[in-house]
ZAMARGU-4260 file (C-alpha; in steps of 0.2 Angstrom, whole numbers, plus 5000, padded with zeros to 4 digits):
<rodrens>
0) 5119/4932/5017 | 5115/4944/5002 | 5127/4955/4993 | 5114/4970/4999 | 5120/4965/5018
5) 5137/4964/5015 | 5137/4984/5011 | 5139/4986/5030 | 5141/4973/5045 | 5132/4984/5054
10) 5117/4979/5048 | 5108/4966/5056 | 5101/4954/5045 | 5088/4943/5055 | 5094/4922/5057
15) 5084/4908/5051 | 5075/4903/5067 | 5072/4923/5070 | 5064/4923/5053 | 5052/4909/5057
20) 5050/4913/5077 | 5042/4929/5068 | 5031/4921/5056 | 5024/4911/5068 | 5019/4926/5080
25) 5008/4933/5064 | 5004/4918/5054 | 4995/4903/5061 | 4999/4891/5049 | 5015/4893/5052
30) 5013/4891/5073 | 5019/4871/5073 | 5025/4861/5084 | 5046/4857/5086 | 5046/4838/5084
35) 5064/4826/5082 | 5073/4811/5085 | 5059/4797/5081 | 5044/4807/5084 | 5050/4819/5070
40) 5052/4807/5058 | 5036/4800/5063 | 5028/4815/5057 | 5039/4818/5042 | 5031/4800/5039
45) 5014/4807/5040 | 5020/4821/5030 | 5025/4811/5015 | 5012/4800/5014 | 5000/4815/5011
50) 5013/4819/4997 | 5014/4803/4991 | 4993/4805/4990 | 4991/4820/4981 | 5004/4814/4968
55) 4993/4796/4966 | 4979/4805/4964 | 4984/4819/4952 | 4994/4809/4941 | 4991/4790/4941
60) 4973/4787/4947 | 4956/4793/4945 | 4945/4794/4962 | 4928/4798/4963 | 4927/4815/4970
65) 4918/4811/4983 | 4931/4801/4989 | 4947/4810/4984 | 4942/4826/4993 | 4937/4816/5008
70) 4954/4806/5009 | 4962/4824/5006 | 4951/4831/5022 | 4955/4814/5033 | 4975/4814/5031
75) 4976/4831/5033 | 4965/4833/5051 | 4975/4818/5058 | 4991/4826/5053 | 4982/4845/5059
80) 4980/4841/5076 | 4998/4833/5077 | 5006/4848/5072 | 4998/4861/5079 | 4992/4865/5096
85) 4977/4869/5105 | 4982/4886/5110 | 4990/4901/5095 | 5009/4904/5100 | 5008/4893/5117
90) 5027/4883/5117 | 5027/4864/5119 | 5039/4854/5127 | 5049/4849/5109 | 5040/4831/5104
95) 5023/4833/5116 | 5005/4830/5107 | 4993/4830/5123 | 4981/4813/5121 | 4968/4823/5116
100) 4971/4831/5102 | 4977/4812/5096 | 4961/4807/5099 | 4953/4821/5091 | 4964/4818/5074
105) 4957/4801/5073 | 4941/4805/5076 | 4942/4816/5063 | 4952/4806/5052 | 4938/4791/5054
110) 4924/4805/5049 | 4931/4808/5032 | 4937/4792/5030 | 4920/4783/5034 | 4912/4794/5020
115) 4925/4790/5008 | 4922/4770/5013 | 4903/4771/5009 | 4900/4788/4996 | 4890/4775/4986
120) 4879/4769/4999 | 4876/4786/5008 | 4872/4795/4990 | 4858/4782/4986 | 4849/4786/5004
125) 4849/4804/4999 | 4843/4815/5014 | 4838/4800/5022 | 4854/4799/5032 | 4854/4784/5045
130) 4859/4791/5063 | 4877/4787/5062 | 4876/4796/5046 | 4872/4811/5056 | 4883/4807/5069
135) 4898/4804/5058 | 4893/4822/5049 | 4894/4831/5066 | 4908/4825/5071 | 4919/4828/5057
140) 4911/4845/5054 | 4916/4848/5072 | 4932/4843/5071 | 4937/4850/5055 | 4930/4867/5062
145) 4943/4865/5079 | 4958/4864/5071 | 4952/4875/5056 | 4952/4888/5073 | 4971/4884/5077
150) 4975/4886/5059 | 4967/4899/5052 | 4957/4908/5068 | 4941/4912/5074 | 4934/4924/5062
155) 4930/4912/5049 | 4921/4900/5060 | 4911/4914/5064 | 4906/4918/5049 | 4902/4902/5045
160) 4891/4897/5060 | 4881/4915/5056 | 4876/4906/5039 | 4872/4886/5050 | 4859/4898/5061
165) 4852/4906/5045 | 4850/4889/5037 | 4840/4883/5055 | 4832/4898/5056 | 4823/4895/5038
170) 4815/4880/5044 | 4832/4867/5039 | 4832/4850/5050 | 4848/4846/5056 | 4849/4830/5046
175) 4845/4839/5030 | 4860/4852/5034 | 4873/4838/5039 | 4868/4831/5022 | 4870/4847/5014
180) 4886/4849/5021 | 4895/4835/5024 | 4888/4822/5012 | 4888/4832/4994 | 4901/4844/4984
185) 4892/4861/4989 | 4899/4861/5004 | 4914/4856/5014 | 4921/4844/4998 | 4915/4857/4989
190) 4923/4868/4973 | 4936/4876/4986 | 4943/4861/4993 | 4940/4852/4977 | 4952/4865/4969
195) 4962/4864/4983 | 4967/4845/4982 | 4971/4847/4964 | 4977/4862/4959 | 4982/4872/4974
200) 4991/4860/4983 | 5004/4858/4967 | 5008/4877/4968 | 5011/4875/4985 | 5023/4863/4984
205) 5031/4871/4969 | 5033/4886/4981 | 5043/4874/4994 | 5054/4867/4981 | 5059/4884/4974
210) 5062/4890/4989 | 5073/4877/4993 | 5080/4880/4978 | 5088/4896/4981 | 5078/4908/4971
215) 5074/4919/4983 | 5091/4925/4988 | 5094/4925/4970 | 5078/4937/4966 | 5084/4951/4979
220) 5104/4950/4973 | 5095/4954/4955 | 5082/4966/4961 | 5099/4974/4969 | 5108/4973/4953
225) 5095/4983/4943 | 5090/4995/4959 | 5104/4997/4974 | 5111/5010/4967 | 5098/5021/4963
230) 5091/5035/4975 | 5084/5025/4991 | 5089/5009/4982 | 5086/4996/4996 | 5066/5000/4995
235) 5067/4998/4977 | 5075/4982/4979 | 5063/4976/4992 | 5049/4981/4979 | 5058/4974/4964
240) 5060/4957/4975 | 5044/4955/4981 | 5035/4959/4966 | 5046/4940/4961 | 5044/4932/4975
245) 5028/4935/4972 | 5028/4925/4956 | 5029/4907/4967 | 5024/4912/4985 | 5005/4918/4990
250) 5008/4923/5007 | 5009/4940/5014 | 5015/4938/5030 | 5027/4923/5025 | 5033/4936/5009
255) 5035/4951/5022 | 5047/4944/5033 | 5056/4930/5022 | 5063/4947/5010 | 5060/4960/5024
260) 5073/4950/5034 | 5084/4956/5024 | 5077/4973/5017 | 5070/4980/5031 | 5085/4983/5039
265) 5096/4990/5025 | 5082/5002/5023 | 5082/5009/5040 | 5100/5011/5038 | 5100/5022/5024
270) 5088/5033/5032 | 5071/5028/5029 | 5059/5028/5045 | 5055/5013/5052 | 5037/5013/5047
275) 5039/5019/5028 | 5053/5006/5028 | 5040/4990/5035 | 5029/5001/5025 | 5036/4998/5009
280) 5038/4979/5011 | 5022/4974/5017 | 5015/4984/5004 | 5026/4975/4989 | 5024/4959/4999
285) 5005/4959/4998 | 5005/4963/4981 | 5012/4945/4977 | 4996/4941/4979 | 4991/4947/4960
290) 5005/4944/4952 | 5007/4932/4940 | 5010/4918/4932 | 5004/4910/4951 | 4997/4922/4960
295) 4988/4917/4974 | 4976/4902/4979 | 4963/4911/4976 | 4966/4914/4957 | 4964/4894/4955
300) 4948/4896/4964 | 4943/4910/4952 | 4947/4899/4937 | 4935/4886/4945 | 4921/4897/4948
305) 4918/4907/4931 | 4923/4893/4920 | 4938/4905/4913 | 4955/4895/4912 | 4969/4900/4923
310) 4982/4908/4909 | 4968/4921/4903 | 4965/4924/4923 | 4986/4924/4924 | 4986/4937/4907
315) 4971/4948/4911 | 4981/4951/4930 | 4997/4957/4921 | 4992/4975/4919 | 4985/4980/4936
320) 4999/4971/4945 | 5011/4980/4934 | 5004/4997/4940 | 5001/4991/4958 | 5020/4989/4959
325) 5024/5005/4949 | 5013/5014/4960 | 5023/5008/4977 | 5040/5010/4965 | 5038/5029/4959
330) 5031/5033/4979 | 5047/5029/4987 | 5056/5036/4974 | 5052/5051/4977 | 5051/5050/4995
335) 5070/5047/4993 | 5071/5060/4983 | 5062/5072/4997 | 5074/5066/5012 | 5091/5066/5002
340) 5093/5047/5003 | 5108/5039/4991 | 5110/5022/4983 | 5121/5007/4990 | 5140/5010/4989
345) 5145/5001/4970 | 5154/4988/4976 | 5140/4980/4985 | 5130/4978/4973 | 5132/4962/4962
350) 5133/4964/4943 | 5118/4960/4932 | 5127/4952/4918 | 5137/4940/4928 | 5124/4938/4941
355) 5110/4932/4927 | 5124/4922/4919 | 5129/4913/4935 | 5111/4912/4941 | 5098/4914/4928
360) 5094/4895/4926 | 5083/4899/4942 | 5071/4907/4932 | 5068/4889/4922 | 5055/4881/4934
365) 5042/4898/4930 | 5046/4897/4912 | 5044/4877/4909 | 5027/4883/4921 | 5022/4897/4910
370) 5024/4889/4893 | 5015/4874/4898 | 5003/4882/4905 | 5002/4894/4887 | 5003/4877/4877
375) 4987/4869/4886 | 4992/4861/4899 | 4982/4859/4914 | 4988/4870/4932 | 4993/4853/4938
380) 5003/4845/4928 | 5012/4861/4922 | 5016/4861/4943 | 5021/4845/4943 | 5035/4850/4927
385) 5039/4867/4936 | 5044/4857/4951 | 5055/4845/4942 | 5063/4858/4935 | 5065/4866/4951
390) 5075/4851/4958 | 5084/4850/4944 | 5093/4868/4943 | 5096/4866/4961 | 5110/4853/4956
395) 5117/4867/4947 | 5127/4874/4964 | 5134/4866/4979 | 5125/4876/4992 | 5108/4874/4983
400) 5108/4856/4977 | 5094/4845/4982 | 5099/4831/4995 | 5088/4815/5002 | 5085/4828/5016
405) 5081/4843/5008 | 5071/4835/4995 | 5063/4828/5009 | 5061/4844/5018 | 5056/4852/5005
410) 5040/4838/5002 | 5036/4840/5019 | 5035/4857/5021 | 5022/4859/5006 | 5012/4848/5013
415) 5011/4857/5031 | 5009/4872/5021 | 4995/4865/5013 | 4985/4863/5030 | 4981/4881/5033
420) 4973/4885/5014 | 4963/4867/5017 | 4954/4872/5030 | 4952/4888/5025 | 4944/4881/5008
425) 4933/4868/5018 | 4926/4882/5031 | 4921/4893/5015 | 4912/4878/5006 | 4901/4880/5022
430) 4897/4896/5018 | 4893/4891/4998 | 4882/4877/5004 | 4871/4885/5016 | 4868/4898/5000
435) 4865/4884/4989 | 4853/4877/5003 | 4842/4890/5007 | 4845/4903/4991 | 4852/4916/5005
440) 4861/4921/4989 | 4847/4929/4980 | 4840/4937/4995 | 4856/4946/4998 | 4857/4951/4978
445) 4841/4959/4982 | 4844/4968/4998 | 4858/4974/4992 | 4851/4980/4974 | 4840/4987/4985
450) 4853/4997/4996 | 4862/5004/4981 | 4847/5009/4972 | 4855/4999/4955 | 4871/5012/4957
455) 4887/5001/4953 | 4898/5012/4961 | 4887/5011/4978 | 4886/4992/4976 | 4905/4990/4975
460) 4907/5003/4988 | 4898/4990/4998 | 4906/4976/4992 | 4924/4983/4993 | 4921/4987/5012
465) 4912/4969/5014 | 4931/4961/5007 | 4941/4973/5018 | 4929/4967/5036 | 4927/4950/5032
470) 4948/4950/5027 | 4955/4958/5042 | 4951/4940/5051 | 4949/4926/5036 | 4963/4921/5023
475) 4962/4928/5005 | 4958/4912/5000 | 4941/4911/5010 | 4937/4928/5008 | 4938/4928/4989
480) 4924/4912/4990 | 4913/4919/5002 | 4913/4935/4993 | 4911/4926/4975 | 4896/4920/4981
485) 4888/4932/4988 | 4892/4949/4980 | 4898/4946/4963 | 4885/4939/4957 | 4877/4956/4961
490) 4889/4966/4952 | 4886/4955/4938 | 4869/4956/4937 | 4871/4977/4935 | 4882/4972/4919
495) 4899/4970/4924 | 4911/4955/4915 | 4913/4941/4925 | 4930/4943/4927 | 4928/4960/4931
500) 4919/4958/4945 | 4927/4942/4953 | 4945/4952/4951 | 4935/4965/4961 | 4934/4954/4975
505) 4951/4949/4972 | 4958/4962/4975 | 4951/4970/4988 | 4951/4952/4999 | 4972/4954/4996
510) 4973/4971/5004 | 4964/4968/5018 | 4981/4962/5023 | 4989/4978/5025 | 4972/4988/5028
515) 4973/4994/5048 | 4967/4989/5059 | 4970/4970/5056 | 4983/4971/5043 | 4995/4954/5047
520) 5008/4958/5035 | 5010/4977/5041 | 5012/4972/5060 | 5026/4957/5052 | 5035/4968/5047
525) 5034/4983/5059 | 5040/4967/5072 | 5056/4968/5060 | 5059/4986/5059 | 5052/4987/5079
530) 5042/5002/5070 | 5020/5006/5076 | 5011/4993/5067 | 4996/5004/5068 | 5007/5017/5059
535) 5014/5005/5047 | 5001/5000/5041 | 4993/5017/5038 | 5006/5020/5027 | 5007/5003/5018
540) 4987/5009/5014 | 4995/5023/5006 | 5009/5016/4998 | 4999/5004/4990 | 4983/5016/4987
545) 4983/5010/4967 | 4975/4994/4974 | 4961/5004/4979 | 4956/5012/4964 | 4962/5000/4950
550) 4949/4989/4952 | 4933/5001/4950 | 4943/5006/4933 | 4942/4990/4928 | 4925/4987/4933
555) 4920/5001/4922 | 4932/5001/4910 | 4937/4980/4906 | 4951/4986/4895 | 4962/4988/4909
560) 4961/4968/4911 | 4960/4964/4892 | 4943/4963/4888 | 4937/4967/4871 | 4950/4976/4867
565) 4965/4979/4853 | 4984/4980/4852 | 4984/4998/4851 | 4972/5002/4865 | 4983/4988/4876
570) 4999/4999/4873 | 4990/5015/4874 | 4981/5012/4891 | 5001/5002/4897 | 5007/5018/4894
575) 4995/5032/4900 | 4992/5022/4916 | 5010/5022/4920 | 5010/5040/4918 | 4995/5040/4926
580) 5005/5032/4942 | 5018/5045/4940 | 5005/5058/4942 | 4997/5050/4959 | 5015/5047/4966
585) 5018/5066/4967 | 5004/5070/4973 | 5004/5060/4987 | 5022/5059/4990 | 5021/5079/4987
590) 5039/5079/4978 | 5045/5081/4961 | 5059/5090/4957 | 5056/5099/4971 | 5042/5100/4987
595) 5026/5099/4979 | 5011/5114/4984 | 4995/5109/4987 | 4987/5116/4970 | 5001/5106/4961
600) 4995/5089/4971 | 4981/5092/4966 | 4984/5095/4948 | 4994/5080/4950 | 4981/5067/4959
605) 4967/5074/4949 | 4979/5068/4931 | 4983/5054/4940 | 4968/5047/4941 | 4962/5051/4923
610) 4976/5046/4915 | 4972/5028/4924 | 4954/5028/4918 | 4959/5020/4902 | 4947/5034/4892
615) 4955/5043/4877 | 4945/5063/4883 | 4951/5055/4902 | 4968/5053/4895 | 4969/5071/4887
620) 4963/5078/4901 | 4974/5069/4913 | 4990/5072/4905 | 4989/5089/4901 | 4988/5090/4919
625) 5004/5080/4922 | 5010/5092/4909 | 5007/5108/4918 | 5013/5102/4936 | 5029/5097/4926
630) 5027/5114/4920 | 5026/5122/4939 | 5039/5114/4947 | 5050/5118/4932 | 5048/5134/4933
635) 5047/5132/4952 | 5034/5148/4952 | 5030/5154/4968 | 5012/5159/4967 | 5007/5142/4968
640) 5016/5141/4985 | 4999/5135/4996 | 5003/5122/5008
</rodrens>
């Protein structure tokens, strides 16, 4: 237990297997199941030896990839359909698989596999696959699409068998589609799960190990140390903690409830609602998503498809994350201010100096990870360092030092965790490759061109409301692929920098998480705070509303991520933008100094907004804006009292 719950007993901090019975209600990947005795350790087993693969392949070994992402698809369906059953949030009598789903895993498992065997042989016939070919295709296809609907859900599948009829409708045979995309890299072994089995996979397991590590309890007694005291400081602490949480951990939901556990609760107690209070850490929690040095899954992805290495993706995301956590920061700030709400008492809150002294060595896995990375080393084996690291300041403390067990608990749980974001990858090489098959890609460019009548705004209108439909039901991870393929090339085409655009659909596949009314992290954490998840997750839209219109300024302005740009203009549009975020919180907070009126909001959110346009006649503009609502409620003048 945190020094933050220790403030007051009567807080009610939730256990470990709460914490995970709540994840599994909202996140599939997470809805395993219970396995021990021999049956546990048979799957441990399993789990290890899909470690022990990834780690042969990454660092001793060089496969073909035909076959190295096959071998990565069969291990992981046999172990699937082990682990997770046929219904979402059904319970199982503890070390039950029903026969069928073994079945089903070996089928599956043989599908891969028999690709994998004979690569050589199936790539010399070409299209002119042999009926077990076909057969082979179709069933693994099928498989992987079943458990890819336990994993991740139906949505996806959906999606993905609207682009299968378009590619029959144009005139495809089915043996020319199975070939498409089972037997070549554009589609299921495609970019995504090709990224996936190298990259991705190593940041997942990092994220296990420094878990394991202790880091997270270690990030909210610091976020605590730098924020408890301050007005409403348990929300400052949950957005201080998620925002480095964030730095080793992709998931939402999984971010939501492992620090709103502790947050949510401390929140409600000092007098925050129950929706602002799940509010505030779905929000933050989200915004893990795009903050570096990791980021999420989709990042790695986004290296691979525009050809730009990971650590200028990593730098360019600096700035926009900076402001996306300021933004959620100066808004419950002065929501504090507004209801009255007080810091922690002193003496629960831990002291910084001592705190970093006894504990700052837990920063040392993301530092070895960052300089590495810096110096040229490839995502992986900067991972594969980070971890070692990571195991080795756990010996530092008694209640964190890696054991046999743990260690081993700790391989295991990156692989399951790597099940989810496979087939979420392998599902979304489906959609690439029926657009690679048929050129559905060009066609939608011009539809679409067509729509907006060549008006970037209109076009990432569209695209933006694309990400947030196609997000409320598919994975970041997915979405950011599917949406690459299809509508950044568009914006693209109109002029916009690569990054630019694939940061736009970034973004905006990320907060579909908390966008109502599918937002999965919202509804975690209004199970903790037993708030309205619709509610919640209207607020957590408003909380985080800088993720909305951070990434048009980008678009139009590239500055904002780096581009083409100079020192000076990097610390002028650092600074105006913040100032810029001050501006938007009081105006949508509507509390300064005192209750804001309804010309100063506006003065405020109209500022706001140009101070963030990084433009210098924006940034005039917008701070003598600032300037005059700082001015008003100064002055506290009375003729400005319109509500």
């Amino acid at each position: 237990m945190t020094n933050m719950a220790q403030e007051d007993q009567s807080v009610r901090i939730l256990s470990g297997k709460e914490t995970e019975a709540l994840i599994a209600q909202f996140d599939r990947e997470s809805n395993v199941r219970s396995f021990s005795g021999i049956p546990g350790f048979i799957v441990k087993g399993l789990l290890l030896l899909f470690t022990a693969y990834v780690f042969w392949v990454t660092l001793i070994v060089s496969l073909p990839e035909q076959v190295r992402r096959s071998a990565f698809l069969g291990i992981l369906i046999f172990i699937g359909y082990i682990l997770y059953p046929v219904r979402f949030g059904k319970t199982e009598r503890q070390n039950y698989v029903p026969w069928y789903d073994l079945v089903l895993g070996t089928l599956g498992s043989v599908a891969f596999f028999y690709y994998a065997v004979n690569f050589q042989t199936i790539i010399a016939r070409a299209i002119m696959l042999q009926p077990l070919d076909v057969l082979m295709g179709i069933t693994g296809s099928l498989i992987l699409a079943e458990l890819c609907r336990r994993v991740v859900g139906i949505p996806i599948l959906v999606v993905a068998a609207g682009f299968i009829a378009y590619a029959f409708a144009a005139g495809f045979s089915l043996r020319r589609v199975v070939h498409q995309l089972f037997y070549t890299t554009d589609g299921i072994i495609g970019t995504p799960i090709g990224v996936c089995s190298t990259f991705i996979v190593l940041f997942i397991f990092l994220a296990s190990f420094l878990e394991k590590s202790g880091i997270a309890s270690f990030f909210i007694d610091l976020a605590n140390s730098v924020a408890g005291f301050a007005s409403g400081g348990p929300a400052k602490v949950a957005v201080i903690a998620s925002a480095l949480e964030g730095m080793y951990s992709g998931s939402s939901v999984a971010n939501t409830v492992g620090s709103g556990s502790v947050t949510i609760p401390v929140m409600k107690k000092i007098g925050y609602k129950p929706e602002f209070a799940a509010a505030v850490e779905a929000a933050a929690s989200t915004g893990g998503q795009i903050m570096p040095p990791i980021m999420g899954a989709a990042a790695f992805l986004m290296a691979e498809l525009t050809g730009i290495p990971y650590p200028v993706i990593a730098v360019s995301a600096i700035l926009p994350a900076v402001l996306y956590f300021t933004g959620i920061f100066l808004m419950i700030h002065f929501e504090a201010k507004k209801l009255g709400l007080q810091g922690l008492p002193k003496e629960s809150i831990p002291h910084f100096g001592r705190l970093l002294f006894s504990r700052g060595y837990l920063f040392l896995p993301v530092i070895i990870l960052v300089a590495l990375m810096s110096l040229g080393f490839t995502p992986a084996y900067a991972a594969c360092f980070a971890i070692l690291a990571a195991v080795a300041v756990s010996m530092f403390r008694k209640d964190t030092r890696f054991t046999p067990v743990s260690f081993l608990d700790a391989l295991g749980g990156g692989a399951r965790n790597t099940i989810g974001v496979a087939m979420a990858c392998a599902i979304a090489g489906i959609v690439v490759g029926i657009v690679s098959l048929t050129g559905l890609g060009q066609v939608l460019i011009s539809l679409l061109l067509m729509v907006a009548n060549n008006s970037l705004f209109l076009a990432l209108l569209l695209t933006m409301i694309a990400c947030l439909i196609l997000g409320m039901g598919i994975p970041t991870t997915a979405n950011y692929v599917i949406m690459a393929t299809i509508t950044a090339p568009i914006v693209i085409r109109m002029g916009v920098p690569v990054m630019a655009a694939h940061m736009f659909v970034f973004y905006f596949g990320i907060v579909a998480d908390i966008t109502p009314p599918v937002a999965l992290a919202a509804y975690a954490g209004a199970a903790i705070a037993k708030a309205n998840p619709i509610k919640t997750g209207i607020t957590a839209t408003r909380l985080a509303i800088t993720a909305f219109i951070i990434p048009y300024i980008f678009v139009f302005n590239p500055a904002m991520l780096f581009i083409d740009t100079t020192p000076f203009e990097v610390v002028r549009i650092v600074v105006t933008s913040c100032i810029g975020m001050f501006g938007l919180a009081v105006g949508l907070e509507g509390y300064m100094l005192r209750r804001v009126f309804l010309v100063e909001r506006l003065l405020a959110v109209a500022g706001g907004l140009l101070l963030i346009d990084p433009g210098l006649l924006s940034d005039l503009l917008g701070f003598a804006f600032i300037i005059l609502v700082v001015i008003l409620q100064r002055v506290g003048r009375g003729s400005f009292r319109l509500k």
